[in-house]
mmCIF file as Biopython writes it, N, C-alpha, C and O atoms, coordinates in Angstrom:
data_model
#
loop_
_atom_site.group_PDB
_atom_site.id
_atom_site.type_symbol
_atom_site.label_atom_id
_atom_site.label_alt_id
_atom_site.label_comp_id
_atom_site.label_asym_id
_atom_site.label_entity_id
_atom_site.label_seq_id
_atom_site.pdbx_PDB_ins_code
_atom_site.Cartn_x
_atom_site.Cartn_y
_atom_site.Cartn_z
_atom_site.occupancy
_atom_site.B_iso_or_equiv
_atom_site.auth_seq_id
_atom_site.auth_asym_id
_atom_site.pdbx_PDB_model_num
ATOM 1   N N  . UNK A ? 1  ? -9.318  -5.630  -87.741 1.0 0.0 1  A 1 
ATOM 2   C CA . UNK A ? 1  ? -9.518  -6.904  -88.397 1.0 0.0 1  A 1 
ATOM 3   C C  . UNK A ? 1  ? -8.481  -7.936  -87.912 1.0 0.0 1  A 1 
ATOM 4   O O  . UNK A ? 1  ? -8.763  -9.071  -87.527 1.0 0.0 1  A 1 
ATOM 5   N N  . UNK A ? 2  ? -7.405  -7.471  -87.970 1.0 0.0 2  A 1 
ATOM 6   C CA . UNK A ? 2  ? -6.328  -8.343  -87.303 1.0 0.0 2  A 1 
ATOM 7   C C  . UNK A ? 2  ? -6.426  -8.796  -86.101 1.0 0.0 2  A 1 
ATOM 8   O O  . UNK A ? 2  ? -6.228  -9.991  -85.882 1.0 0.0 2  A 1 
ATOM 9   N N  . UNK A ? 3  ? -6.822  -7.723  -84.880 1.0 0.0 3  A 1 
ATOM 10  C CA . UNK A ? 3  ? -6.978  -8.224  -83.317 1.0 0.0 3  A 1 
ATOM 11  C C  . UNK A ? 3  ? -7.942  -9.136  -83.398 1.0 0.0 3  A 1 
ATOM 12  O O  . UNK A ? 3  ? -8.011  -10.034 -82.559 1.0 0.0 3  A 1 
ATOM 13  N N  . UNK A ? 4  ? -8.873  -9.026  -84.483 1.0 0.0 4  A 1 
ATOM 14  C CA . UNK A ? 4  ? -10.137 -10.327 -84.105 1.0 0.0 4  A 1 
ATOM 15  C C  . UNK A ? 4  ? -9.732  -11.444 -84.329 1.0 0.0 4  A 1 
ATOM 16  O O  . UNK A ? 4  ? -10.022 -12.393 -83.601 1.0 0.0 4  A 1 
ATOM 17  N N  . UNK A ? 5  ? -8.885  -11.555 -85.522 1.0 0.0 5  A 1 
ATOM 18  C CA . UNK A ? 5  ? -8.455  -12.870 -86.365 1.0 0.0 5  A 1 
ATOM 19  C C  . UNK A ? 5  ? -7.385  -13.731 -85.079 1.0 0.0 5  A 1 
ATOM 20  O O  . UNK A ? 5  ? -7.529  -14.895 -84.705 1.0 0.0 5  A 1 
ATOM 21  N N  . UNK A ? 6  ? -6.627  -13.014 -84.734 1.0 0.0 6  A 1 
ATOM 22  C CA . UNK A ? 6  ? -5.596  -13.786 -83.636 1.0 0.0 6  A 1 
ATOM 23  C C  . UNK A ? 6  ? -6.572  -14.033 -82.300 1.0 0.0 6  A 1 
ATOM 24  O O  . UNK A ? 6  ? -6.375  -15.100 -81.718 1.0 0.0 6  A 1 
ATOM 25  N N  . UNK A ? 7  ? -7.885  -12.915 -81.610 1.0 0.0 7  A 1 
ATOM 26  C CA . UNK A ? 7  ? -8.568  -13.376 -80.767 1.0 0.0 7  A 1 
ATOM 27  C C  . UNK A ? 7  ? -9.344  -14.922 -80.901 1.0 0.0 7  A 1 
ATOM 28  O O  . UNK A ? 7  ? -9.351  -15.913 -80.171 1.0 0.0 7  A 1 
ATOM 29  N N  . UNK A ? 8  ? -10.014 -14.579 -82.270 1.0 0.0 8  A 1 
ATOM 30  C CA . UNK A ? 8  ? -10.101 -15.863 -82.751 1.0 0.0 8  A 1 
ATOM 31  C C  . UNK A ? 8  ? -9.347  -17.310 -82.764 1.0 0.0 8  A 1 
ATOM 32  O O  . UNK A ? 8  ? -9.876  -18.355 -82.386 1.0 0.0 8  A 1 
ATOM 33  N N  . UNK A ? 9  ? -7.985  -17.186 -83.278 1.0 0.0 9  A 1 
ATOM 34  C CA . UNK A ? 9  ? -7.069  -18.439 -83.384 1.0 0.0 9  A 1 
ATOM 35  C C  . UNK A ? 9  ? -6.671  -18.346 -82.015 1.0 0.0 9  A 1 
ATOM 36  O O  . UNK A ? 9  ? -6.636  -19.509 -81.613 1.0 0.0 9  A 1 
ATOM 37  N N  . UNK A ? 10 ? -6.323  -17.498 -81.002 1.0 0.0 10 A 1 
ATOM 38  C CA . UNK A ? 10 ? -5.905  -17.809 -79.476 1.0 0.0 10 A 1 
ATOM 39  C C  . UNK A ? 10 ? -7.191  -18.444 -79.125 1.0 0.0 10 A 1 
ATOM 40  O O  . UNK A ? 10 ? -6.955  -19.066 -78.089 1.0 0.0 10 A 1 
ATOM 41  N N  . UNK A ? 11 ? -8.463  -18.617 -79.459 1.0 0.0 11 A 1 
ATOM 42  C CA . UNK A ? 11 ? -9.752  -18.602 -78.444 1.0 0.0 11 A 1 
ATOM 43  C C  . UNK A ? 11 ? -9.910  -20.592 -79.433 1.0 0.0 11 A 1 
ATOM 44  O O  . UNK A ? 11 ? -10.506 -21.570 -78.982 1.0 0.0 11 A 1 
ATOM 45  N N  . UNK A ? 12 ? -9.434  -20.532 -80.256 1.0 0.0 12 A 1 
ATOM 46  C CA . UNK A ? 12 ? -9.407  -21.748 -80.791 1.0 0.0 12 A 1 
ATOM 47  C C  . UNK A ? 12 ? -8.451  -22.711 -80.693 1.0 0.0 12 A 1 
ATOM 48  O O  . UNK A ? 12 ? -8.709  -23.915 -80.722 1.0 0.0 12 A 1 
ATOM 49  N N  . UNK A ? 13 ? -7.352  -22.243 -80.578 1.0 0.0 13 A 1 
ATOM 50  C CA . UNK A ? 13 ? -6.369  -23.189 -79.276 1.0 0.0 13 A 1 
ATOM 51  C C  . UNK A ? 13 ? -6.328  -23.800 -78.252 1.0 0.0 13 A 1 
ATOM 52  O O  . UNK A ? 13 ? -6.059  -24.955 -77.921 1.0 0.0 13 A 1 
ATOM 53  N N  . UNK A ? 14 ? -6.822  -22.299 -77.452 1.0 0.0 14 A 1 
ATOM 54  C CA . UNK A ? 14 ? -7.449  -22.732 -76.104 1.0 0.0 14 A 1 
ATOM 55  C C  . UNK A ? 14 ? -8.176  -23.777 -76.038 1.0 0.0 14 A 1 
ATOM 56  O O  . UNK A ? 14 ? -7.748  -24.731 -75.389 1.0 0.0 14 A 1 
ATOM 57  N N  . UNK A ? 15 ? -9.673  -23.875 -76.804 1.0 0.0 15 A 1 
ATOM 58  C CA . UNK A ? 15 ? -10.468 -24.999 -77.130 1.0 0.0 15 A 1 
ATOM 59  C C  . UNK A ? 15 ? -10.035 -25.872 -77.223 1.0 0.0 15 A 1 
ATOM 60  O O  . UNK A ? 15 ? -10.155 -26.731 -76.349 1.0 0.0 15 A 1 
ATOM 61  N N  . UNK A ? 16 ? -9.238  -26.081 -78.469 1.0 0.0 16 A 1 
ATOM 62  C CA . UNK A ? 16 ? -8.216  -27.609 -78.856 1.0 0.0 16 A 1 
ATOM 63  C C  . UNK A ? 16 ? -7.138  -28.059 -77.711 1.0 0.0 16 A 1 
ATOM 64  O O  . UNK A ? 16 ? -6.813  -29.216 -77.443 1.0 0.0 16 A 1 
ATOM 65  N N  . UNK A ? 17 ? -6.610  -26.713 -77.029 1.0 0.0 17 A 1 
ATOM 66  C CA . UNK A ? 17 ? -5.894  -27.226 -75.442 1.0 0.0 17 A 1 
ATOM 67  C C  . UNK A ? 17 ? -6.880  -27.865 -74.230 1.0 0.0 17 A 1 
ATOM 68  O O  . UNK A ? 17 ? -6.368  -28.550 -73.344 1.0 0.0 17 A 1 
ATOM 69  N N  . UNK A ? 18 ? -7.921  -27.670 -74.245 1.0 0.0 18 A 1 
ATOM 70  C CA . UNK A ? 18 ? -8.687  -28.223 -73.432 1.0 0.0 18 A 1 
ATOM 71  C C  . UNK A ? 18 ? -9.171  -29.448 -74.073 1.0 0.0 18 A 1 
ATOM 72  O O  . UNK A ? 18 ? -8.721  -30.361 -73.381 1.0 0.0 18 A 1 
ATOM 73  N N  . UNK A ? 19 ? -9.664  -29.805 -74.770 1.0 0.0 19 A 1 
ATOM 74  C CA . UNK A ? 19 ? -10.113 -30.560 -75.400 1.0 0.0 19 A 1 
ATOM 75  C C  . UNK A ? 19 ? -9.058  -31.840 -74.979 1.0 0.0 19 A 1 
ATOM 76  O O  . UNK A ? 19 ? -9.369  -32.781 -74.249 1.0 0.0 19 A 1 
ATOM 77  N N  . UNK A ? 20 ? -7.894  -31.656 -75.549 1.0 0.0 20 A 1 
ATOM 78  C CA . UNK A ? 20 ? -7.008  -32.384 -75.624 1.0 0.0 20 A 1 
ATOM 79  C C  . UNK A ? 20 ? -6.316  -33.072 -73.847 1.0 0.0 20 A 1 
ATOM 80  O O  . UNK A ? 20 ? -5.883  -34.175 -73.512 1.0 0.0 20 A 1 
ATOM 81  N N  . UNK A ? 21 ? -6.525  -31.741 -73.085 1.0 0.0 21 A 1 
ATOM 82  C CA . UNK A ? 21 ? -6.314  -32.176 -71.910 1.0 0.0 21 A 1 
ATOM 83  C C  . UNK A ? 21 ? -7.366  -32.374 -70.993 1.0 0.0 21 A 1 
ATOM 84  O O  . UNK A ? 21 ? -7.268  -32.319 -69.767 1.0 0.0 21 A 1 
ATOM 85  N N  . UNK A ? 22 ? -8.580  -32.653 -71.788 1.0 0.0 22 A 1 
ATOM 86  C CA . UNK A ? 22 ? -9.642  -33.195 -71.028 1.0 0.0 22 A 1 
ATOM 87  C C  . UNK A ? 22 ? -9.854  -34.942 -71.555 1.0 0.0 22 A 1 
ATOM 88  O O  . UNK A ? 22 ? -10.516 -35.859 -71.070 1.0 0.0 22 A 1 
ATOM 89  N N  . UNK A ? 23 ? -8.791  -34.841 -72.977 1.0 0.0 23 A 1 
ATOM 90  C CA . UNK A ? 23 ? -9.226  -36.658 -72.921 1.0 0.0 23 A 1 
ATOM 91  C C  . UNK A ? 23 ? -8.105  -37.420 -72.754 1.0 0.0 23 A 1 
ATOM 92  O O  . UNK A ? 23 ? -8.276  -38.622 -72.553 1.0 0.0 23 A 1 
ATOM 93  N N  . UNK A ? 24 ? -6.708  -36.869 -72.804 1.0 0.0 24 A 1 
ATOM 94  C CA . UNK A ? 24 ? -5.614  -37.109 -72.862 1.0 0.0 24 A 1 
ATOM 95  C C  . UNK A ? 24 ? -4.660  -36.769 -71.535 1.0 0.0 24 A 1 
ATOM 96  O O  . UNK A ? 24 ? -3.494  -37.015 -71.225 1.0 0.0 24 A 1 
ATOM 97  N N  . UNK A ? 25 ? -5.647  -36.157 -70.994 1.0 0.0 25 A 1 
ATOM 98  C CA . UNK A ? 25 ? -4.374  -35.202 -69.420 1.0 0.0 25 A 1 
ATOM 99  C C  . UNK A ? 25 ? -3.010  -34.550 -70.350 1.0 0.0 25 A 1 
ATOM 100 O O  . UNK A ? 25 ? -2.128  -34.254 -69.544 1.0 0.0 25 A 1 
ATOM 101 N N  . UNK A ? 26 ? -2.675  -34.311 -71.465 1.0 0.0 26 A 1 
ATOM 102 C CA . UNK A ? 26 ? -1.484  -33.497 -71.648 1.0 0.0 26 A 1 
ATOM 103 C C  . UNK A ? 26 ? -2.107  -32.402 -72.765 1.0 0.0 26 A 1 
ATOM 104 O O  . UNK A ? 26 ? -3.258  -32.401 -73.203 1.0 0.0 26 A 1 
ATOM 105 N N  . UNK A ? 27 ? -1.099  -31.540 -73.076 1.0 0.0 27 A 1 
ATOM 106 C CA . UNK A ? 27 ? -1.262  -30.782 -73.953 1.0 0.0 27 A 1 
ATOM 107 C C  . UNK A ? 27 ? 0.074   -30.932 -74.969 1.0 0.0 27 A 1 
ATOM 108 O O  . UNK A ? 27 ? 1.240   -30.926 -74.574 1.0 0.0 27 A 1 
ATOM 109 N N  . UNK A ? 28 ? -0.408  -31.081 -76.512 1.0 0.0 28 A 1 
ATOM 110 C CA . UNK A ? 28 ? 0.939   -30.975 -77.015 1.0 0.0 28 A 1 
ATOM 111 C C  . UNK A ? 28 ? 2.066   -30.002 -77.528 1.0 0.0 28 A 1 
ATOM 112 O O  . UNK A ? 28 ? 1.908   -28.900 -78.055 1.0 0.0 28 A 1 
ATOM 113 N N  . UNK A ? 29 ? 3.033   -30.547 -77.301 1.0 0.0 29 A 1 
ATOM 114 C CA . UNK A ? 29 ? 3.971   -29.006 -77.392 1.0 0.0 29 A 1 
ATOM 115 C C  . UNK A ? 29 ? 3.646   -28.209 -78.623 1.0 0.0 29 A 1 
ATOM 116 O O  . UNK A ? 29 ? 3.551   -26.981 -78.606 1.0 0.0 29 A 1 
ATOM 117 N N  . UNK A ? 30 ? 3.494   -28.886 -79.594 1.0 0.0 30 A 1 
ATOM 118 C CA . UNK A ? 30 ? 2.988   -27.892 -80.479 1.0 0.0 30 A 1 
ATOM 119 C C  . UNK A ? 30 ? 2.039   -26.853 -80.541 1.0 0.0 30 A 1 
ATOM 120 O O  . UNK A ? 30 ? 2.122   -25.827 -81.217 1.0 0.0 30 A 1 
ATOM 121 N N  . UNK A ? 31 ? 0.977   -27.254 -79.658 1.0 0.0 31 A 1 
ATOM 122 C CA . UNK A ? 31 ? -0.094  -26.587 -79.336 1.0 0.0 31 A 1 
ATOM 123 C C  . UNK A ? 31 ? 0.379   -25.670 -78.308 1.0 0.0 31 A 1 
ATOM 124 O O  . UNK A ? 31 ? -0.101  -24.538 -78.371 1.0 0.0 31 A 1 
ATOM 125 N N  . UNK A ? 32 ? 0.871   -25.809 -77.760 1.0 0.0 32 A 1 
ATOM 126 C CA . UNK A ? 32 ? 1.297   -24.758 -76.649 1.0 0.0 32 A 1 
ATOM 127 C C  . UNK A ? 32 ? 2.717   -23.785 -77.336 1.0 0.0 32 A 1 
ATOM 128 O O  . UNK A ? 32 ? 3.014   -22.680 -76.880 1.0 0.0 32 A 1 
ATOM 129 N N  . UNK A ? 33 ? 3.350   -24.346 -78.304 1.0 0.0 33 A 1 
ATOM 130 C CA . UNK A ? 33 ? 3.851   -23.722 -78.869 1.0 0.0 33 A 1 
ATOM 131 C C  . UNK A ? 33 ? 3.336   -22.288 -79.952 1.0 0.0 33 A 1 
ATOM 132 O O  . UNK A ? 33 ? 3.799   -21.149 -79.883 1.0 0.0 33 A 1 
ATOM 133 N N  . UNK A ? 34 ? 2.399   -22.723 -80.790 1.0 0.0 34 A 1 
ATOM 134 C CA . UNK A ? 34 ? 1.128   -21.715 -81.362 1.0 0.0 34 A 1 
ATOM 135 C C  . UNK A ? 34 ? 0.787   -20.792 -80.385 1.0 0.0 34 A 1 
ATOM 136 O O  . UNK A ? 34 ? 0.897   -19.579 -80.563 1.0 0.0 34 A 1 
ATOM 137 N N  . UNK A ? 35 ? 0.367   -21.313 -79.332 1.0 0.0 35 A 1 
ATOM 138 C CA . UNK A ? 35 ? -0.414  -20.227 -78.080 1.0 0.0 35 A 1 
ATOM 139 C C  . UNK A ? 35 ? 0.481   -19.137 -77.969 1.0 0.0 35 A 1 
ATOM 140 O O  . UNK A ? 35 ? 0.103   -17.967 -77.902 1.0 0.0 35 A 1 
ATOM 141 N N  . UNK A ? 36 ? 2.056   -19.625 -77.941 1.0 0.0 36 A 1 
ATOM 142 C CA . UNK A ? 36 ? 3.602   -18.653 -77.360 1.0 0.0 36 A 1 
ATOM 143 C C  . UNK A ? 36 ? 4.012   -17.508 -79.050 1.0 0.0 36 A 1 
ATOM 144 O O  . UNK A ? 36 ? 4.568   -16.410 -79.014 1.0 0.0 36 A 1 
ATOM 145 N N  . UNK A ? 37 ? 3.632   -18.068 -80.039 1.0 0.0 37 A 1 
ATOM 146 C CA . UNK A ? 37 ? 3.849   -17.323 -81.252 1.0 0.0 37 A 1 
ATOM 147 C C  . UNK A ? 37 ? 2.753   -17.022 -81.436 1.0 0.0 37 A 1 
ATOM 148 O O  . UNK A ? 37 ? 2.679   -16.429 -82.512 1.0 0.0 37 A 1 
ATOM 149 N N  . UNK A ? 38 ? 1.590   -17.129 -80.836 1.0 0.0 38 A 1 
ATOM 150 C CA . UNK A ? 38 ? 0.092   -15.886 -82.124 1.0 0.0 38 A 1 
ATOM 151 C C  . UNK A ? 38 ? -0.310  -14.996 -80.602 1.0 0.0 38 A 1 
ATOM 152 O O  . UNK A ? 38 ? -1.125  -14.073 -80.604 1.0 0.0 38 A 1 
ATOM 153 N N  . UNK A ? 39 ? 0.434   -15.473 -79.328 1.0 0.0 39 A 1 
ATOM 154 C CA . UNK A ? 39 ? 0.130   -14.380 -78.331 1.0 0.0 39 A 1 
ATOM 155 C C  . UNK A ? 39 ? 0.624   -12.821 -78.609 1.0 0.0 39 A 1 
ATOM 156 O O  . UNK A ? 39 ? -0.153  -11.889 -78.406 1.0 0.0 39 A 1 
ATOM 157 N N  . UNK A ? 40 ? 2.230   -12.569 -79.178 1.0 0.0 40 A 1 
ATOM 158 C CA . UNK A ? 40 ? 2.653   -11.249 -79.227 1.0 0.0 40 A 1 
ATOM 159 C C  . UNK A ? 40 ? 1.954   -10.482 -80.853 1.0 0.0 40 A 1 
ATOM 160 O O  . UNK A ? 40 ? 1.909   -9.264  -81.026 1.0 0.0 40 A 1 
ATOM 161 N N  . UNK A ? 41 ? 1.675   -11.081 -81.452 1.0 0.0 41 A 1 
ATOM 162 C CA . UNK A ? 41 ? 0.875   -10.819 -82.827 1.0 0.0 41 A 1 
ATOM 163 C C  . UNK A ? 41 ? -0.573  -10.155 -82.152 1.0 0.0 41 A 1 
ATOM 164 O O  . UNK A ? 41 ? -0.975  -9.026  -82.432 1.0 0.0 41 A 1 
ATOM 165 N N  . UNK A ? 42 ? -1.348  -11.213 -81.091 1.0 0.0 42 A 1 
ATOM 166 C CA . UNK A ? 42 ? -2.488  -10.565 -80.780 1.0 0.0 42 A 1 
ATOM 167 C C  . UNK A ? 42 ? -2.311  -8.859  -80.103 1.0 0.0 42 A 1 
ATOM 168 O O  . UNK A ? 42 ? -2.850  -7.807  -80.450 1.0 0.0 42 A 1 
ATOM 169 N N  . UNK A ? 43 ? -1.402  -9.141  -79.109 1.0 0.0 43 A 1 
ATOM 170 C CA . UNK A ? 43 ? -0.853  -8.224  -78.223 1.0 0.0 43 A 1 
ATOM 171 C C  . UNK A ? 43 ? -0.567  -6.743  -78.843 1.0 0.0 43 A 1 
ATOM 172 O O  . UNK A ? 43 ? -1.005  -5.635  -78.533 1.0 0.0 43 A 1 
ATOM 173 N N  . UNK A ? 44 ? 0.229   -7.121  -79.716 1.0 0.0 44 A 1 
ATOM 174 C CA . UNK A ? 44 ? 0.280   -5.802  -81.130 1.0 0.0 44 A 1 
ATOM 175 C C  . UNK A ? 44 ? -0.399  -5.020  -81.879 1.0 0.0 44 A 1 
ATOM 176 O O  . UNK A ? 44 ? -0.362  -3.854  -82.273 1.0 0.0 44 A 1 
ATOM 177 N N  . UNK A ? 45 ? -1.488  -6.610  -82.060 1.0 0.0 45 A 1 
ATOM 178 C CA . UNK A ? 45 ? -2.551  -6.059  -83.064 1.0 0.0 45 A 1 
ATOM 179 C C  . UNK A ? 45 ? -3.796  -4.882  -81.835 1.0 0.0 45 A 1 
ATOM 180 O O  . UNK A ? 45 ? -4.512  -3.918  -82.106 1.0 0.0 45 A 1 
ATOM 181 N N  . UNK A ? 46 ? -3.493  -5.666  -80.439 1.0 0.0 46 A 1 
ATOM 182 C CA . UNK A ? 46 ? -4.500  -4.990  -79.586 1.0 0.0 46 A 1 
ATOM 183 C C  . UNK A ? 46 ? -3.676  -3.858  -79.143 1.0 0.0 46 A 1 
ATOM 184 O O  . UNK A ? 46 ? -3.887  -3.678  -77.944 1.0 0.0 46 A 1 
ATOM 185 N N  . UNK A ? 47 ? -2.793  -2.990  -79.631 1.0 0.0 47 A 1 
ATOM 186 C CA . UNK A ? 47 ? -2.221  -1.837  -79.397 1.0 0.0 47 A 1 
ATOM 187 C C  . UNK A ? 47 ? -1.212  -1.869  -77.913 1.0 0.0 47 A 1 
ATOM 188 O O  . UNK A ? 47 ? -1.331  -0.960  -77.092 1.0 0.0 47 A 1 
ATOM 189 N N  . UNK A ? 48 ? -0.409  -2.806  -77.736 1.0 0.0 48 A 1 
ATOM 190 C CA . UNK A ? 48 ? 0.288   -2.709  -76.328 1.0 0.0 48 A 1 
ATOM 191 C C  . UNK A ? 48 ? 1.601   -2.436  -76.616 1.0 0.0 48 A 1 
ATOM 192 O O  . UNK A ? 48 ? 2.527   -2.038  -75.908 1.0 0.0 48 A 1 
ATOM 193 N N  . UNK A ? 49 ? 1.501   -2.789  -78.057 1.0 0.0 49 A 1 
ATOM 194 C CA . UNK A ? 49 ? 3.355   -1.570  -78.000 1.0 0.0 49 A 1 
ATOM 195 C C  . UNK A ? 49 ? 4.382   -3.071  -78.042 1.0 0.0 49 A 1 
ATOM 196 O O  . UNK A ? 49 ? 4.049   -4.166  -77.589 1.0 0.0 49 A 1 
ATOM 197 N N  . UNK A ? 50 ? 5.433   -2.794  -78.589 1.0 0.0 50 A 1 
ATOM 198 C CA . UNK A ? 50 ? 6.644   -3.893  -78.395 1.0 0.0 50 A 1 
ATOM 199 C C  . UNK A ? 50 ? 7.180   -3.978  -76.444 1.0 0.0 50 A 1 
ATOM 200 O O  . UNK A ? 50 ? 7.897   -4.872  -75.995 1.0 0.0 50 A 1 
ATOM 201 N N  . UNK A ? 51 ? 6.803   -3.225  -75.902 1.0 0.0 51 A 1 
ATOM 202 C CA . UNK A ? 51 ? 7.680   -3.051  -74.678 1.0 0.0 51 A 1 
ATOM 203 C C  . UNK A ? 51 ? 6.657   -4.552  -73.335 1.0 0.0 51 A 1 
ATOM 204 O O  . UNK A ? 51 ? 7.020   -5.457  -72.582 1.0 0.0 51 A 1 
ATOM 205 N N  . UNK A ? 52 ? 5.195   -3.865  -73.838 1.0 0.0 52 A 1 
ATOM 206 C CA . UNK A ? 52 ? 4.229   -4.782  -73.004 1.0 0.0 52 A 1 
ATOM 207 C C  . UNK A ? 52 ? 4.119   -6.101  -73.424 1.0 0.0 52 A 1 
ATOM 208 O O  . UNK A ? 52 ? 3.617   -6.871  -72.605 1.0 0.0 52 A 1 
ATOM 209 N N  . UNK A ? 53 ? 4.530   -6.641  -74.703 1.0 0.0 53 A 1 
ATOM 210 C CA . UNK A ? 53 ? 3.946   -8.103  -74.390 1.0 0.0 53 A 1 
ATOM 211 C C  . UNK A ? 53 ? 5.548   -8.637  -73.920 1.0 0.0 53 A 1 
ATOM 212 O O  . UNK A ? 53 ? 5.700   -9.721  -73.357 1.0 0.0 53 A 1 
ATOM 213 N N  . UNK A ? 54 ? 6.754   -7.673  -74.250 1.0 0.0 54 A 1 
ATOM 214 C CA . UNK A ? 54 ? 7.764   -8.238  -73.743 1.0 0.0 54 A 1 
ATOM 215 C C  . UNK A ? 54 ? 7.883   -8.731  -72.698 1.0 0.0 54 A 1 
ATOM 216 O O  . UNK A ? 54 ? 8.251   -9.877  -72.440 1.0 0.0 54 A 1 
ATOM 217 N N  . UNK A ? 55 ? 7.366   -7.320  -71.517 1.0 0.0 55 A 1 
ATOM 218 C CA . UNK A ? 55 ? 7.577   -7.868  -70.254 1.0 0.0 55 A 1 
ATOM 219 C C  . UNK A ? 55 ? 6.185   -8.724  -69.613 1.0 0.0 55 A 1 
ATOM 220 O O  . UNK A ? 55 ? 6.366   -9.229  -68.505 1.0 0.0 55 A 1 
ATOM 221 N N  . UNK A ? 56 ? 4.471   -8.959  -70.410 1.0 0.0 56 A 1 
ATOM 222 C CA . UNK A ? 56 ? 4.165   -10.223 -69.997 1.0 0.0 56 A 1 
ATOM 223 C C  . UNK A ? 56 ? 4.945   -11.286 -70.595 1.0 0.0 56 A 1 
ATOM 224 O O  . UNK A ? 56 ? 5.083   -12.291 -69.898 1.0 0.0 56 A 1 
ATOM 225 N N  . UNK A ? 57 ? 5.441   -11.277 -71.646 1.0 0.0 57 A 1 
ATOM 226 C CA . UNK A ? 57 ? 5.896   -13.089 -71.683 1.0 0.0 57 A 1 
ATOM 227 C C  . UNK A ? 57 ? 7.141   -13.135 -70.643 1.0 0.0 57 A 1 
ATOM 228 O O  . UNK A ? 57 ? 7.195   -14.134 -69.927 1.0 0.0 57 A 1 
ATOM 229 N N  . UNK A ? 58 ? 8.076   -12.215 -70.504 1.0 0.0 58 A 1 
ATOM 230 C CA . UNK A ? 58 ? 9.000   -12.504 -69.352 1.0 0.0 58 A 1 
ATOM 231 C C  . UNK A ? 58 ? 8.415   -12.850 -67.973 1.0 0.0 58 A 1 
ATOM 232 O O  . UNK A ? 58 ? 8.920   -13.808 -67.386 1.0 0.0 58 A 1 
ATOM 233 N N  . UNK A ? 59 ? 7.695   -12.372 -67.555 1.0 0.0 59 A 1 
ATOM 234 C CA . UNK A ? 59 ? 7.332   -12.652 -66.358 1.0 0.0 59 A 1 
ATOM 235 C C  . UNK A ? 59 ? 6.318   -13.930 -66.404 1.0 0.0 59 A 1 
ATOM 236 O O  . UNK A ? 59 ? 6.342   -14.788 -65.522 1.0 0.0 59 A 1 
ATOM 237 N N  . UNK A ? 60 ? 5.427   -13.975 -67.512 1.0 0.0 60 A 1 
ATOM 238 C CA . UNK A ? 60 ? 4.951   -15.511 -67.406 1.0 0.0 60 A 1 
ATOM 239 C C  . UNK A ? 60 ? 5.895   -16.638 -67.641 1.0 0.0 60 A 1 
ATOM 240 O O  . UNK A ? 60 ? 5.567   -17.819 -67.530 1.0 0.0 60 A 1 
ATOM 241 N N  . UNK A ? 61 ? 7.287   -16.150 -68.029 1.0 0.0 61 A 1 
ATOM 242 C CA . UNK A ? 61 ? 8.303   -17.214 -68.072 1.0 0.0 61 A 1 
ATOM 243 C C  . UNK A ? 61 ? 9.101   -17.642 -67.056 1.0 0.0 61 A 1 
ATOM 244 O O  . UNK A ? 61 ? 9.656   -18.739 -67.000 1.0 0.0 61 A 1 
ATOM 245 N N  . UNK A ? 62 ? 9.166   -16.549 -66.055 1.0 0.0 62 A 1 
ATOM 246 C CA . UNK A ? 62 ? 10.023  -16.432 -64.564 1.0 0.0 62 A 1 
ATOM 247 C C  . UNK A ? 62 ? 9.628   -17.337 -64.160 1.0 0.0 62 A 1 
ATOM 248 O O  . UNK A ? 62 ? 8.548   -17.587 -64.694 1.0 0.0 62 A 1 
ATOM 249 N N  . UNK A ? 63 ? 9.915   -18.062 -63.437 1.0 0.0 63 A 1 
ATOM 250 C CA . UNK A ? 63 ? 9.932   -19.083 -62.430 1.0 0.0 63 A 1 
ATOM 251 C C  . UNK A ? 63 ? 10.192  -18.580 -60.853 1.0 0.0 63 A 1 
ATOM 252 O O  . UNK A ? 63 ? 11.267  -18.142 -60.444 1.0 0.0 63 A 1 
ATOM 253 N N  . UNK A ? 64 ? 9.112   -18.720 -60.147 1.0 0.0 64 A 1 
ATOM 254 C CA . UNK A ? 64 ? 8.822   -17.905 -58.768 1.0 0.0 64 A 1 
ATOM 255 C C  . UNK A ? 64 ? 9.370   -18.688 -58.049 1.0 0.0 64 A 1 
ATOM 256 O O  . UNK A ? 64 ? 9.413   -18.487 -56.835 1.0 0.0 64 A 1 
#
């Protein structure tokens, strides 16, 4: 019940992030902020353990 509810609110962000940067060209930090706090909640709820969403958000944070 939980993995759906956060698939849900990530899949409704997304929307409102596009949305927003289809009439505006930006996205607001807040909104992209939500995306960074209900991602490791989804991640959890979809069984990846504390260790895996650690090291995706580190590496989507690295700078190549």
């Amino acid at each position: 019940m939980l993995m759906q509810i956060t698939i849900l609110v990530l899949a409704g962000l997304m929307i409102a992030a596009a949305f927003y940067d289809a009439t505006s060209f930006t996205i607001p930090n807040w909104l992209s902020g939500l995306v960074i706090l209900t991602f490791p909640v989804a991640a959890l709820a979809a069984g990846l353990g504390w260790a895996r969403p650690a090291i995706i958000c580190w590496v989507a944070s690295s700078r190549w």
